[in-house]
N, C-alpha and C positions, 0 to 999 in steps of 0.2 A: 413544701414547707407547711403549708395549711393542713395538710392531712396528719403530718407530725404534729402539728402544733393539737391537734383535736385528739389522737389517739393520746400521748403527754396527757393531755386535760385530762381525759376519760378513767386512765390509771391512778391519776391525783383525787378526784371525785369518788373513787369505788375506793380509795382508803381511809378518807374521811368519811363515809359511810360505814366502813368497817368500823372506826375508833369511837362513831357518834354509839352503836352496838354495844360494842363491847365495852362499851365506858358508862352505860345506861344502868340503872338505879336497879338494885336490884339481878344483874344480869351476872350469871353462875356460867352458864354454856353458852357457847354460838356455835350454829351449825352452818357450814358454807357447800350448800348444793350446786353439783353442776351435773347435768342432763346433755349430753352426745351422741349424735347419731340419733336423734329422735328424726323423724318424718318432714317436720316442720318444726320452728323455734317454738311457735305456739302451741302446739303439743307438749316439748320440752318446757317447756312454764308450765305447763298443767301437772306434769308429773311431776316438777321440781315441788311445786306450789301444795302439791300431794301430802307430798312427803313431809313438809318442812312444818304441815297443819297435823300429820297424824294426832292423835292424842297419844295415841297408845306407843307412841315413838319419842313424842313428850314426856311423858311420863319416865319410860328406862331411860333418857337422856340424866332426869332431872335427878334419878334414884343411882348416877354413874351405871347403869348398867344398861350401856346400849347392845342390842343386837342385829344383826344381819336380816333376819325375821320379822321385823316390826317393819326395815324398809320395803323388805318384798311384799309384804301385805300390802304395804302403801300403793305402791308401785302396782300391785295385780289388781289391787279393789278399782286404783284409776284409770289402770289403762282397759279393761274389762266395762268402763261405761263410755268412752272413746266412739263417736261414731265412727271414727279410722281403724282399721286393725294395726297393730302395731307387733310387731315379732319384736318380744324379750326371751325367746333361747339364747341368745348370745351375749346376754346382759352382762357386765362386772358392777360390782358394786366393791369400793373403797370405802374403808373408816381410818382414823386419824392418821390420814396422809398417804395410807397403804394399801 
C-alpha cells in the first residue's frame, strides 16, 4: 500500500510540475526529455540536461523549426566529453510523440 501510495504521489507531483511549466509567463514550447538505456541514470541526466540546454536546439524550438540534428549534435558534443564511453549506434530519437 505504501509503495502505491508513493508511486500515486510521484505521478500527482510530475503533473503539477508539468502545469507549473507550461502555465509560466511567457512559456510558447515545453520540451519533455527522456534518455533510455543510458549506462547509469546519471549519465542519462547528463545527456537529457544536454539536450534540453542546447542553444542551437533552443533556438529551431523557438523559430517552430526543430530538427533531428540540433539533438544529435547535443547528444554527440555530450557524450564525446563523458569519461564513460557510451555506444549511441543504436540510438532513436522521437519528436512530437513519434
Amino acid at each position: 500500500a505504501e509503495a502505491e501510495f508513493e508511486a500515486a504521489l510521484g505521478r500527482i507531483c510530475e503533473r503539477l510540475a508539468a502545469d507549473v511549466v507550461r502555465n509560466g509567463e511567457g512559456v510558447r514550447h515545453v520540451l519533455d526529455v527522456r534518455v533510455r538505456g543510458a549506462p547509469s541514470a546519471g549519465i542519462a541526466r547528463t545527456i537529457g540536461k544536454a539536450v534540453v540546454n542546447s542553444n542551437l536546439l533552443k533556438c529551431a524550438i523557438a523559430g517552430n523549426d526543430p530538427n533531428v540534428g540540433r539533438i544529435v549534435a547535443a547528444i554527440g558534443s555530450c557524450v564525446g566529453k563523458l569519461p564513460t564511453a557510451v555506444d549511441v549506434g543504436a540510438a532513436t530519437i522521437a519528436m512530437g510523440g513519434r
